[in-house]
Structure formats: C-alpha cells, structure tokens
MARKOLMI-447772 format. One record per residue (C-alpha): x, y, z; residue number from 0; residue in three letters. Coordinates in nm, 3 decimals. Layout:
BEGIN
<site><xx>X</xx><yy>Y</yy><zz>Z</zz><i>NUM</i><aa>Ala</aa></site>
...
This chain:
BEGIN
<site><xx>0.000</xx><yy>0.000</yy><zz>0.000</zz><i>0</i><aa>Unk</aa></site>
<site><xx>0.078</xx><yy>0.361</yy><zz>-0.057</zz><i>1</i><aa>Unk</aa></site>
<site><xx>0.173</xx><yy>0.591</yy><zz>0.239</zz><i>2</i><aa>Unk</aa></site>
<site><xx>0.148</xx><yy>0.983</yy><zz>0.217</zz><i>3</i><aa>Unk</aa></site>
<site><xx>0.374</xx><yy>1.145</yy><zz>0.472</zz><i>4</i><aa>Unk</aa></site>
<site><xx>0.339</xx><yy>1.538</yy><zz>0.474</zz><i>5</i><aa>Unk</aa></site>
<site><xx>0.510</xx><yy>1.865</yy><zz>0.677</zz><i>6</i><aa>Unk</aa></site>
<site><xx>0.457</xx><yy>2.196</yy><zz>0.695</zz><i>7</i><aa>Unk</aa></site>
<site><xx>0.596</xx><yy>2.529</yy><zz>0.760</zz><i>8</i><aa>Unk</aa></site>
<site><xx>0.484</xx><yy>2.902</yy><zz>0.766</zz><i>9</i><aa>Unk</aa></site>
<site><xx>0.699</xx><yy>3.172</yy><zz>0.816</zz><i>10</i><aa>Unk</aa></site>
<site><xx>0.512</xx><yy>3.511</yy><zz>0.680</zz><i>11</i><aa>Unk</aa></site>
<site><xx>0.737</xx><yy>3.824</yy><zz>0.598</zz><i>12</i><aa>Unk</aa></site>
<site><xx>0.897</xx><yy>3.998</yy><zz>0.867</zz><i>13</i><aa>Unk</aa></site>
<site><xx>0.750</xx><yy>4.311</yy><zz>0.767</zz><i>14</i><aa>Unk</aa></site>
<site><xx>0.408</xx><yy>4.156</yy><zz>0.766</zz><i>15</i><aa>Unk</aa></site>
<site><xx>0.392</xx><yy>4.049</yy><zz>1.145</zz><i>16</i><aa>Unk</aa></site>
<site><xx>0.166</xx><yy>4.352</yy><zz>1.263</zz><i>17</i><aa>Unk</aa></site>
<site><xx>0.030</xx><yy>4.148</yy><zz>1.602</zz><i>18</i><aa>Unk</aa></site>
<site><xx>0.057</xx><yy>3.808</yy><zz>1.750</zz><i>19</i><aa>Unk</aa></site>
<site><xx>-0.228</xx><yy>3.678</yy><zz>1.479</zz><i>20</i><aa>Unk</aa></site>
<site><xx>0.019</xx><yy>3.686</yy><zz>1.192</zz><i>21</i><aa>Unk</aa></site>
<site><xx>0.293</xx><yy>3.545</yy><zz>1.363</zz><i>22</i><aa>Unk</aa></site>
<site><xx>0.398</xx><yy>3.183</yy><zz>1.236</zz><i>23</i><aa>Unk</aa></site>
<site><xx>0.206</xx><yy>2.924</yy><zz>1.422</zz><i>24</i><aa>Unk</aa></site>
<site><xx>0.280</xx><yy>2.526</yy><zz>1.293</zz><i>25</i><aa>Unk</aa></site>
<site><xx>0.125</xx><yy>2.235</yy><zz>1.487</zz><i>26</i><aa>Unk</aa></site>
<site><xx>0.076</xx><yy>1.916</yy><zz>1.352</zz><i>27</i><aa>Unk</aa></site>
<site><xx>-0.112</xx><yy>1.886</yy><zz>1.093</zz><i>28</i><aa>Unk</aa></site>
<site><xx>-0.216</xx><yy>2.280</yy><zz>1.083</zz><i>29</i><aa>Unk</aa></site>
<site><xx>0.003</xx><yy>2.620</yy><zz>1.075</zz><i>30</i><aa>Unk</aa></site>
<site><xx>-0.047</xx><yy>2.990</yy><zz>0.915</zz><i>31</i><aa>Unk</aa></site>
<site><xx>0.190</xx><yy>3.274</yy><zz>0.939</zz><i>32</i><aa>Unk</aa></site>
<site><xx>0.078</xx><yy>3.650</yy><zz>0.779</zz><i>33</i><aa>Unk</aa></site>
<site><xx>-0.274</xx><yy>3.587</yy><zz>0.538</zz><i>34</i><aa>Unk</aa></site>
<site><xx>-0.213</xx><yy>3.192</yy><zz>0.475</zz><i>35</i><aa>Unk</aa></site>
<site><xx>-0.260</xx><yy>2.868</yy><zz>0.614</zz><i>36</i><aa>Unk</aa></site>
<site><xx>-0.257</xx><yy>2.527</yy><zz>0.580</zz><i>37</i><aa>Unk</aa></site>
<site><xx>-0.363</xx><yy>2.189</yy><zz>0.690</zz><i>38</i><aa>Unk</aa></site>
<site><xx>-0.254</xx><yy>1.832</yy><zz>0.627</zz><i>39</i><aa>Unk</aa></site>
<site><xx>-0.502</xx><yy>1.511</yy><zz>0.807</zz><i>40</i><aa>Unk</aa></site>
<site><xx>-0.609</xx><yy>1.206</yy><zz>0.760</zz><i>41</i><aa>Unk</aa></site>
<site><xx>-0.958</xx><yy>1.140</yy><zz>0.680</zz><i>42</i><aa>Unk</aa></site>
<site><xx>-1.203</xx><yy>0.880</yy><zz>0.859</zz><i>43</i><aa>Unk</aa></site>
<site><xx>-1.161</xx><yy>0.601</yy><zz>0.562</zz><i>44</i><aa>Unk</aa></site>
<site><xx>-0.762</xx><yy>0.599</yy><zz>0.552</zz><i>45</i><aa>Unk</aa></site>
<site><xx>-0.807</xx><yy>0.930</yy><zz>0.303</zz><i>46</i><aa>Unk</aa></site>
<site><xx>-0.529</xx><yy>1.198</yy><zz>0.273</zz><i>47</i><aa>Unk</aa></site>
<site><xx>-0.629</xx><yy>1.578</yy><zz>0.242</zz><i>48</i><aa>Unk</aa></site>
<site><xx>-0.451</xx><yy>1.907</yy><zz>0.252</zz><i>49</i><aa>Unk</aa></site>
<site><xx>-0.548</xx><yy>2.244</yy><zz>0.170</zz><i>50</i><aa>Unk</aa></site>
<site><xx>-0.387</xx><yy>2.610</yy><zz>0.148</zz><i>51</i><aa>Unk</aa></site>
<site><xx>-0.537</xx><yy>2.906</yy><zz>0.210</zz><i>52</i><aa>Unk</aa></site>
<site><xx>-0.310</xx><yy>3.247</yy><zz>0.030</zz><i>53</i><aa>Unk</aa></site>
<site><xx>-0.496</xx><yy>3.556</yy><zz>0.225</zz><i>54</i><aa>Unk</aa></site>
<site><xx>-0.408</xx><yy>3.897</yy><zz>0.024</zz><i>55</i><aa>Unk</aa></site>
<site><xx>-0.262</xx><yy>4.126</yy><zz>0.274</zz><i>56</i><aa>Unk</aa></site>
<site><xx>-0.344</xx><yy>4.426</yy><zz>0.095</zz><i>57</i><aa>Unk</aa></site>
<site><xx>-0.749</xx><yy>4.363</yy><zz>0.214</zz><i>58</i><aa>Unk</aa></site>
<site><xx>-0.598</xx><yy>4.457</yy><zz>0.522</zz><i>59</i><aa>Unk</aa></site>
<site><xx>-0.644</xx><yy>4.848</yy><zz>0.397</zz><i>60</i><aa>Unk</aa></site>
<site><xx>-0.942</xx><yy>4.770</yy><zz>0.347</zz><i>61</i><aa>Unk</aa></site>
<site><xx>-1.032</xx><yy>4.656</yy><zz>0.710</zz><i>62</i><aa>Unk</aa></site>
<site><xx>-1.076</xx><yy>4.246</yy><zz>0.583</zz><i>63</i><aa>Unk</aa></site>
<site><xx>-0.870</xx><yy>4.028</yy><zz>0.786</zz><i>64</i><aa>Unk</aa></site>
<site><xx>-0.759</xx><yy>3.809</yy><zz>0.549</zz><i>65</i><aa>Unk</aa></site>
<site><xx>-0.575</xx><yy>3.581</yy><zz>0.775</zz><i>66</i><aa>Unk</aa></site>
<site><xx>-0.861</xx><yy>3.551</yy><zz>0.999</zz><i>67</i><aa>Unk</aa></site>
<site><xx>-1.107</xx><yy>3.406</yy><zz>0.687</zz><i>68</i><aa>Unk</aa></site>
<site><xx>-0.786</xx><yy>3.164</yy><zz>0.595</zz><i>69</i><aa>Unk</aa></site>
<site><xx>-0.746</xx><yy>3.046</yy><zz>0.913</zz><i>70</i><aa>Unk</aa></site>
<site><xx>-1.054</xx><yy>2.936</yy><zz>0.946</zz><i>71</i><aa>Unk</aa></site>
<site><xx>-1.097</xx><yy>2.822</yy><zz>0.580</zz><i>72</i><aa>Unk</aa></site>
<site><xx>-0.837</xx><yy>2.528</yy><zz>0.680</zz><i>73</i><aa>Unk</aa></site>
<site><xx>-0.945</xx><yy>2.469</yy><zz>1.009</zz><i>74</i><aa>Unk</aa></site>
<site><xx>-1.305</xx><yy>2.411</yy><zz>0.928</zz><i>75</i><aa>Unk</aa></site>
<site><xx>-1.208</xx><yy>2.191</yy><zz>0.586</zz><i>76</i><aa>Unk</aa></site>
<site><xx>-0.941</xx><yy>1.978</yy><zz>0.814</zz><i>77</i><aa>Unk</aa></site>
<site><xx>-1.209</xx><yy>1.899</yy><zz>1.016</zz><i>78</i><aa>Unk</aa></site>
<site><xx>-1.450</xx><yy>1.808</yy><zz>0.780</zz><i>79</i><aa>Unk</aa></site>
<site><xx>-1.176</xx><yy>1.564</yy><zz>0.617</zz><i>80</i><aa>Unk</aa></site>
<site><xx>-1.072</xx><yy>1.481</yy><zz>0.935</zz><i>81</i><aa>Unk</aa></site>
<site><xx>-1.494</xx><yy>1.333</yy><zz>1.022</zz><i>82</i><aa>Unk</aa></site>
<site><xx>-1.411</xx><yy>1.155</yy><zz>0.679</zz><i>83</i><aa>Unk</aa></site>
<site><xx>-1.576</xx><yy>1.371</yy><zz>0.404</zz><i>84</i><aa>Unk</aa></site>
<site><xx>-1.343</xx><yy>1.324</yy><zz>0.089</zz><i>85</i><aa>Unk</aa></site>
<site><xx>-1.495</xx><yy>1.503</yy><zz>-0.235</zz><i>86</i><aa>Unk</aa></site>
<site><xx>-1.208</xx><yy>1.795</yy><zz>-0.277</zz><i>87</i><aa>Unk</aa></site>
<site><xx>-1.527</xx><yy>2.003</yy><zz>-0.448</zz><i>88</i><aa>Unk</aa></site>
<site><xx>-1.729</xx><yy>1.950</yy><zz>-0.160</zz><i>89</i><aa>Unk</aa></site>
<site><xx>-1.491</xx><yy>2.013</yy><zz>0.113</zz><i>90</i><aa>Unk</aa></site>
<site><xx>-1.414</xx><yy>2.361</yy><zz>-0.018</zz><i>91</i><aa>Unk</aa></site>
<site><xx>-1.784</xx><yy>2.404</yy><zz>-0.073</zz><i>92</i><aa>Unk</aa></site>
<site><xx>-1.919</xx><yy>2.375</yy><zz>0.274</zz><i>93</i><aa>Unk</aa></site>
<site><xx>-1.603</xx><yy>2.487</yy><zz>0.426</zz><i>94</i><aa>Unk</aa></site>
<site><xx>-1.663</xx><yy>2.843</yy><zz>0.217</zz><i>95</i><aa>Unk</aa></site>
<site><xx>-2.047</xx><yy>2.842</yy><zz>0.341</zz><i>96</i><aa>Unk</aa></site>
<site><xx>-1.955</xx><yy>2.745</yy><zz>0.703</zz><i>97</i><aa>Unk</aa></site>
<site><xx>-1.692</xx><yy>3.057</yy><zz>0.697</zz><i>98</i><aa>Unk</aa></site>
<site><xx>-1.920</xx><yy>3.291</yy><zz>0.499</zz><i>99</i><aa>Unk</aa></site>
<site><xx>-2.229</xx><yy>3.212</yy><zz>0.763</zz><i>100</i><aa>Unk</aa></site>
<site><xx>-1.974</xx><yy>3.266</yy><zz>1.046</zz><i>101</i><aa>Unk</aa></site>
<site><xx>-1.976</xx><yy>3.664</yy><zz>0.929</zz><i>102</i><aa>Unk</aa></site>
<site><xx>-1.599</xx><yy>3.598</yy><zz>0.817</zz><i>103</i><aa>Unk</aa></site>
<site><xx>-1.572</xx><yy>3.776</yy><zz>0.446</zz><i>104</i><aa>Unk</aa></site>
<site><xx>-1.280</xx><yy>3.733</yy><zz>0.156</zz><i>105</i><aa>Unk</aa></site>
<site><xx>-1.311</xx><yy>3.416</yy><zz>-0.020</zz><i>106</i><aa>Unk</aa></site>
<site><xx>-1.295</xx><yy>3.413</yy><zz>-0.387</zz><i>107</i><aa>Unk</aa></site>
C-alpha cells in the first residue's frame, strides 16, 4: 500500500507580522503565518487531504482580515476531512459556506 507522509511550515514576511495573529504558528497537521494557512489530516476512511489558504494582505487596507477568513478556511475543511468527508469540491464548498455564515468575508 501507498503511504502519504506530509510537513509543513509558515513563516510570513517579517514586515508583515503587525500582532501576535500573523505570527507563524505550525502544529501538527495545521500552521499559518501573515494571510495563509494550511492543513494536512487524515480522513475517517484511511483518506489523505490538505489544503492552502493564500490571504491577500493588501485587504488589510481595506479593514478584511484576510488571515482571519484563511485560518478558518483550513481549520473548518481539516475537520471536515478529518470526520471523513473526501470530495475535494465538496470540502471547499461547505467549508466556504460554514466561513461565509460565520460573518468571516474574503473568499474568492
């Protein structure tokens, strides 16, 4: 059988670390630094997902946080992987909604 093995890292620009938020944070399995994140997990049924999330700091004129939004773009799609949903499509579907009903604004 096949074996996926994955890492991470997120170090944002030094001149983009404003408050502890955009920092670079990297656990296992999820990190973000500046706008992005990740995630890596395994699903429920043995299945392997990982997503990024690229924010676009210049919303942050704008007043959008959007590290906030990818933050918790990956964190709610890891979990949804994680409870052993595994249709890409639909994983960044309802992970999008989820976000969007949460009051969180700046996906694409």
């Amino acid at each position: 059988p096949v074996r996926i093995s994955a890492a991470g890292m997120a170090i944002p620009l030094p001149e983009k670390i404003v408050d502890q938020a955009s920092k670079g944070v990297n656990r296992q399995g999820f990190g973000y630094g500046g706008e992005d994140a990740y995630f890596f997990c395994e699903g429920r049924h043995g299945t392997f997902g990982m997503g990024v999330a690229d924010g676009i700091y210049g919303w942050r004129d704008a007043g959008v946080d959007s590290g906030e939004m990818s933050r918790a773009l990956m964190r709610t799609a890891m979990d949804m992987v994680a409870h052993g949903l595994d249709d890409v499509y639909k994983v960044l579907d309802l992970s999008t909604r989820h976000v969007l009903a949460e009051g969180l604004r700046g996906s694409c």
